[in-house]
N, C-alpha and C positions, 0 to 999 in steps of 0.2 A: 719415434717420428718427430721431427722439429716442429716447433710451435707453427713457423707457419703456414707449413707447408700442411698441418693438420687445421689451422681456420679455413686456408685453401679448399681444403677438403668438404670441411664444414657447411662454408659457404655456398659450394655447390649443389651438397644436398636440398640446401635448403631452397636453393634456386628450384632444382629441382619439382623439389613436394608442390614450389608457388605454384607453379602450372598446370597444377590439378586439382590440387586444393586451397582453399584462399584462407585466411585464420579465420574471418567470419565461418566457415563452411565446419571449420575444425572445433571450434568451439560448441557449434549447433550439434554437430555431428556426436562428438561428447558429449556433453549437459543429458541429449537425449535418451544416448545408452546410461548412462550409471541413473540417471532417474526411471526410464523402463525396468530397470535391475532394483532400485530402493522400491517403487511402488506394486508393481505388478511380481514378481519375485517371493515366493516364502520367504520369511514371511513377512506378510504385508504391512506397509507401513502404512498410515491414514492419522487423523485425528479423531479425539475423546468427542463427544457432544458433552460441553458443559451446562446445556439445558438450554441453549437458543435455537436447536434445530427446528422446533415445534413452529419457531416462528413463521418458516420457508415453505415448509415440509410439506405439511395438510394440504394449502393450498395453491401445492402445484403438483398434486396428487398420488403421494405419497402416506407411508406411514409406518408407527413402527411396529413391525407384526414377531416382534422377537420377546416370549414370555420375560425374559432376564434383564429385561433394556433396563427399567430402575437399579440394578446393580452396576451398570457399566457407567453409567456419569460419570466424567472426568478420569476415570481409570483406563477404560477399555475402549479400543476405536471398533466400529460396528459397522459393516460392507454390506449387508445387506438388508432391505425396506420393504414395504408391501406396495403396489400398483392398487389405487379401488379401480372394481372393478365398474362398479356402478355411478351412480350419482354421486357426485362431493357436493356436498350441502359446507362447506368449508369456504368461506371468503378471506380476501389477501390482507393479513396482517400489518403489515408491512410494503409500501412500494419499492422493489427494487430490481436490477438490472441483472441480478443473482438468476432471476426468476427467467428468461430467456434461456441463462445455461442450463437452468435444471429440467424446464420442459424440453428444449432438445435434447438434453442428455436419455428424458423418458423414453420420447420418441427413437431415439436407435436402440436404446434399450430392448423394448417390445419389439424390435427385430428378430430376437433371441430369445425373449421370455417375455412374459406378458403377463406374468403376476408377481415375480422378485425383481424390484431394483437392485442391481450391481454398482455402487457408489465407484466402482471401478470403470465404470463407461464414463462417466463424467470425468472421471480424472484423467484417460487416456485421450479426452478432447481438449482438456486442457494441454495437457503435454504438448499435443501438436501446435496447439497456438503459440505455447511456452517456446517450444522449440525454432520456431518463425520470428516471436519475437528477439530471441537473441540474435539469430543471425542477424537483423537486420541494426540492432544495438550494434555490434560488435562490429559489421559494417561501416558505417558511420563515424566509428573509430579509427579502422584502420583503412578506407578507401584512400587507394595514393600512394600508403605507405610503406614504407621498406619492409622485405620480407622479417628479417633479421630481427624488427620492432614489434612488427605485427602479431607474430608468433609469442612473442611473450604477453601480449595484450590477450591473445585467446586463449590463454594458459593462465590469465589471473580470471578471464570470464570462466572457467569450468569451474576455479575454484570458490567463486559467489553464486553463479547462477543453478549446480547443481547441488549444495547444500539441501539438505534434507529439511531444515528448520524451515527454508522454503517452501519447497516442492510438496510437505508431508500435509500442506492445506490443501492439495489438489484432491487428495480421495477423503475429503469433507464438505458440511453444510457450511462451512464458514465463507463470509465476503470475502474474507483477503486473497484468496486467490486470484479474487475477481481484480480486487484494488493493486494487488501485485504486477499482474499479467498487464493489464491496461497503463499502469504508471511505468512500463518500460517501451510500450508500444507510442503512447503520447510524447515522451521523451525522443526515443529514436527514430520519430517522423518528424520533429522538429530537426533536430542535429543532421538528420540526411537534405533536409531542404536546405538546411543554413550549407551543405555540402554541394548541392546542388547532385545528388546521386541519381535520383530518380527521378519521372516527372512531377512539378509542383503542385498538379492539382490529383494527381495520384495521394502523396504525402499529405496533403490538407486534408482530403476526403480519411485517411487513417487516423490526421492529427484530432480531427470532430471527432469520428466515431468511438476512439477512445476514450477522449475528454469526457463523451455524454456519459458513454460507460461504466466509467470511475467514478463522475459524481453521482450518478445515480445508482451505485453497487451499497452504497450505503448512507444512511441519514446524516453522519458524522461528517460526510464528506461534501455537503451543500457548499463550504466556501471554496469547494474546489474550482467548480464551474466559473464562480468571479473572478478567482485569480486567474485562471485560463485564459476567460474572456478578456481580463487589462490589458495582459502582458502578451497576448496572441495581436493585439493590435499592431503591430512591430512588423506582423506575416502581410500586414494589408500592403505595405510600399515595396514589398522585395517584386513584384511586379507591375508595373504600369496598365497592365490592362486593366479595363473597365470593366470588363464579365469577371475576372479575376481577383479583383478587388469587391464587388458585389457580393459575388461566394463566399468569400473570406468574411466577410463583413457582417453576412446573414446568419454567416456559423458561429460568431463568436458572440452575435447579439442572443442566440438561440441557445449558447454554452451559460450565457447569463442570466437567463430567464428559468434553462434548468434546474441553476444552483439555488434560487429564489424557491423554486415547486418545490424542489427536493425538501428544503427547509420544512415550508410552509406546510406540508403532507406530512410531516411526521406524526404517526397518531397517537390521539392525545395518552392510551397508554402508557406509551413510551418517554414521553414528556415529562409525564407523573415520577416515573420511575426515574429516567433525570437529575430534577429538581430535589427530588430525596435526597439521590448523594451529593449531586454538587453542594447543599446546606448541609447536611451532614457529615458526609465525608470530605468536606471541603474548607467553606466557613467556617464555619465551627468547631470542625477540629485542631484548625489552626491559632483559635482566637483563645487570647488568653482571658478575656469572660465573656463567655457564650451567651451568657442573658444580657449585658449590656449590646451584643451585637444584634441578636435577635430585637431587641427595641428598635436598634436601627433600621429596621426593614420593616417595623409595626407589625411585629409578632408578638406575641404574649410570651415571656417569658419561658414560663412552665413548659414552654418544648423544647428548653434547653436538655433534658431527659433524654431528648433523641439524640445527642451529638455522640457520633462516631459509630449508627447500625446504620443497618443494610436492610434495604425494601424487601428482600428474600429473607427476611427471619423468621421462622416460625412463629414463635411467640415475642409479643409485642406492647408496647402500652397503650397503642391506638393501633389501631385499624387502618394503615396505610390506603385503601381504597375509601374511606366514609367521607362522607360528607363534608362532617367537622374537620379533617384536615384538607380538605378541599375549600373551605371559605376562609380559614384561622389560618394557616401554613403555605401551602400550594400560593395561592390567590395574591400575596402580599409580595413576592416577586418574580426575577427571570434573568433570563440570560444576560439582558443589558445592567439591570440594577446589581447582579453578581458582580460585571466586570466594574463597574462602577465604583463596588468597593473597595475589590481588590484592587484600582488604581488609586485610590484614595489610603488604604494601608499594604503599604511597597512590602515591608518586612513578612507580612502575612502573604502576599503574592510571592516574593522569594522562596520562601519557604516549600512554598506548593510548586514553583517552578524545581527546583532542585528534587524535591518528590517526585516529578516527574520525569528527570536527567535518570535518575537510577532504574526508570526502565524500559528509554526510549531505545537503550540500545541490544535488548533481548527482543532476536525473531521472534522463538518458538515459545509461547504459555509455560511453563513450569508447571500447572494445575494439569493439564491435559497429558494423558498417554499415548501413545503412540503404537499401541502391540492389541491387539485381536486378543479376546480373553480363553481362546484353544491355545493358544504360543506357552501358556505356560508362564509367561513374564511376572512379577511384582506388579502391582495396582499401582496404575499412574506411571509406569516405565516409560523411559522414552529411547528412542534410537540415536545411538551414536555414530551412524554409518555416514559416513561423506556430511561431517558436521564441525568440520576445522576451521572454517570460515566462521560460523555463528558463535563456537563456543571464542574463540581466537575474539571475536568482536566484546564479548560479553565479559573476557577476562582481563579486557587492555583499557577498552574504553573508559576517559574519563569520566563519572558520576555526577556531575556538579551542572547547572547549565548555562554560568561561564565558558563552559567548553565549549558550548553547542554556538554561543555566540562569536568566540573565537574562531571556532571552526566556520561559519557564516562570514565571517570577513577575510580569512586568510585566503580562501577559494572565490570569494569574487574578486579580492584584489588580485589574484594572480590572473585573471582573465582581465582584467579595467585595463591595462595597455590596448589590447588587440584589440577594444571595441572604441578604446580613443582614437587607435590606429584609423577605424573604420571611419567612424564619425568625420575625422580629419579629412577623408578621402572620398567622403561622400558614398559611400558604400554598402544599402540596406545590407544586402543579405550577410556580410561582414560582422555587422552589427547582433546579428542572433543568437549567439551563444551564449551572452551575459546574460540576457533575458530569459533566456532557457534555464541558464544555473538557477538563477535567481525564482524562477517561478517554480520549480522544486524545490528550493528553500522554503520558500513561501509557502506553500503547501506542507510541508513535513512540518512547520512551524504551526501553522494553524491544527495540526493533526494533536500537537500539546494543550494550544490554548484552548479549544474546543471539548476538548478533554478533562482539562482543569476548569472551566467554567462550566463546562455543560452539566459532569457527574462527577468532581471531584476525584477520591483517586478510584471510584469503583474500578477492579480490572483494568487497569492502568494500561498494562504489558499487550492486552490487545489493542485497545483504545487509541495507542500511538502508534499501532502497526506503519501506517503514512508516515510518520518520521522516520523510524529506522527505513524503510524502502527508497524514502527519496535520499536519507544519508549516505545508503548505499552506490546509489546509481550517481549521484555527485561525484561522492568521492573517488569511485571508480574511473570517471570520466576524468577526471583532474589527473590521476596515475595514470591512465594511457594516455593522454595529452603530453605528458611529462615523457615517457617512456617515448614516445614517437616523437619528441621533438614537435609539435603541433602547438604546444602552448605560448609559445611566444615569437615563433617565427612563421605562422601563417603566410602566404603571400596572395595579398585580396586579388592581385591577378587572377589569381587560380580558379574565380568565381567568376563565369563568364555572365554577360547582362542579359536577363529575362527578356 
């Protein structure tokens, strides 16, 4: 058959499929099956509990009613939990937005049974949100655009968004699913407004409730709601109205106020726990004499002992909960005096930045398994089923985070034309997409710093789970922009005025 008489051909087809199916519809459409098929499918993929579930669990009425559960930490992922049935004398450890999904997930649950939680209801609620959100991602991308472009746009989304190193948080007690699901939904209600796809106060009302959601899915994530709140201020002028501007205005003062609680309410547990590592797995490990840095914070020397444990150690030389390291240790600093230092010795901040390059860009924990301990698997196994995207990420990506800065600048500057463009032409909603990149940068950025100041490298690989997801959803967006021809030929006509 002659070449061109077979793109002919081709072409048609493809014409064709447009008229029923859109790549958004194709993309959602996939993602959904091969993850119904990883999750729910023998056998079951889920995550390990590496000893945070207790934190959610208890009190939102749960528990673990399986004799074996001490054997399966970090090895074995475990589907099923007890409902009390009575009184919980249990209060919330922890404030967070987790706690929503998991009482509804209860509530359908006891549809069906009313004394086993099935960690499987919960993930098949996720799924559906999961599967909403993409299409309306991948929308966003390709609304407008030629079939021919599109289709391959929804063909690089099957192959990130159904990755298993993904999806395999959904039948878990972990936040990420939350912080996942929500940091694509805030995203693609921004990118559809700057579209103008749907209506604006539809998109706003998505762009809040996800924002609230994601800052408050975890303590980690308090700077989220500020950066939200700055850089959302952009959304107040894309339209002139007065009510519209109001709403917009009350939401992002209210994104800001969140991020502030969110902080503030971390309880002091967790703080304790913290401050441990960030000094010892932090400072101090990095510091070439540990007793002279410890003076610099008016600490007594002699705890130089602790540089490089961990608050979970059995045996100890103090008693991580007592008093004395509570007025001698704890008491003498914090968050700001950390950074403080670290701004004041660069080399020691390098150091610890780079630390953290090496594992911003692994999705899935390496500690945690991924297989039901009936499966018969190895302790600690993970699944390699639809995981060419995470491992492909893990085996390319640069280590270093020069890179991460490079990569930060070579993606906004390919967008700084088309928002000079705007600027020049006077053109809010023209203007939104730099601001968008950028405040996912900003946010996967802080997902480090927060990280290395807060705990040092405790569990690192989860800790910056917000960078890897915002690295993801950037970079992905810069390749469809590229692919469709979007990235530097926009025409701000195309945005009609609010």
């Amino acid at each position: 058959m002659p070449k061109a008489q077979w793109l002919k051909g081709f072409g048609s087809r493809v014409a064709l499929l447009s008229r029923y199916v859109s790549p958004s519809l194709l993309a959602a459409s996939l993602v959904l099956i091969i993850t119904v098929f990883a999750l729910f499918v023998p056998p079951y993929i889920g995550m390990a509990d590496n000893g945070d579930y207790f934190r959610v669990l208890y009190s939102n009425g749960l528990y673990f009613n399986n004799p074996e559960y001490d054997s399966l930490y970090l090895g074995y992922f475990n589907k099923a939990f007890g409902i009390f049935q009575y009184y919980n004398e249990n209060g919330a450890t922890l404030t967070s937005s987790q706690s929503l999904l998991i009482r509804l997930s209860v509530w359908v649950n006891q549809w069906f049974d009313k004394q086993v939680f099935d960690i499987r209801v919960q993930g098949a609620l996720l799924v559906l949100l999961y599967t909403v959100g993409v299409y309306l991602f991948v929308e966003a991308l390709t609304w407008k655009v030629k079939p021919k472009y599109g289709y391959w746009v929804a063909v690089l989304a099957v192959f990130l968004f159904a990755d298993t190193a993904y999806t395999a948080y959904f039948n878990s007690f972990f936040s990420e699913s939350m912080v996942w699901i929500m940091l694509i939904y805030l995203f693609a209600s921004g990118l559809l407004l700057y579209r103008k796809r749907y209506p604006d106060y539809m998109m706003m009302i998505v762009f809040f409730i996800s924002g609230l959601l994601l800052t408050t899915s975890k303590q980690q994530n308090a700077p989220v709601g500020i950066i939200v709140a700055v850089i959302g201020i952009i959304f107040i002028f894309v339209r002139k109205q007065r009510i519209y501007r109001t709403f917009v205005a009350s939401s992002l003062v209210l994104l800001m106020l969140t991020g502030i609680a969110t902080y503030v309410l971390i309880p002091k547990e967790f703080v304790n726990i913290n401050k441990y590592h960030a000094m010892t797995r932090g400072v101090l490990m990095q510091s070439e004499d540990p007793e002279e840095t410890l003076k610099s914070f008016g600490i007594d020397k002699q705890y130089a002992i602790l540089n490089g444990s961990i608050y979970y150690e059995p045996y100890t030389t103090v008693d991580v909960n007592s008093q004395i390291l509570e007025n001698n240790f704890y008491n003498h600093y914090g968050f700001a005096s950390i950074l403080a230092y670290y701004v004041s010795h660069p080399d020691q901040a390098g150091k610890m930045m780079d630390l953290a390059a090496k594992n911003a860009f692994t999705i899935r924990p390496s500690a945690m398994g991924n297989y039901e301990k009936s499966v018969g698997k190895p302790f600690g196994a993970q699944s390699m089923f639809f995981s060419g995207y995470s491992e492909l990420k893990k085996a390319l990506a640069p280590k270093t985070f020069g890179f991460i800065i490079i990569w930060m600048l070579v993606v906004a500057g390919l967008y700084t034309a088309q928002f000079a463009a705007a600027v020049k032409a006077k053109h809010v909603r023209g203007m939104v997409r730099l601001p968008l990149i950028l405040m996912l940068m900003l946010m996967g950025l802080s997902g480090i710093l927060v990280s290395i100041i807060g705990a040092g490298d405790a569990d690192l690989s989860k800790h910056e789970f917000l960078f890897t997801a915002a690295f993801d959803l950037v970079t992905f967006t810069a390749v469809a922009d590229a692919i469709c021809r979007n990235l530097w030929h926009d025409q701000l006509a195309e945005y009609e005025s609010a």
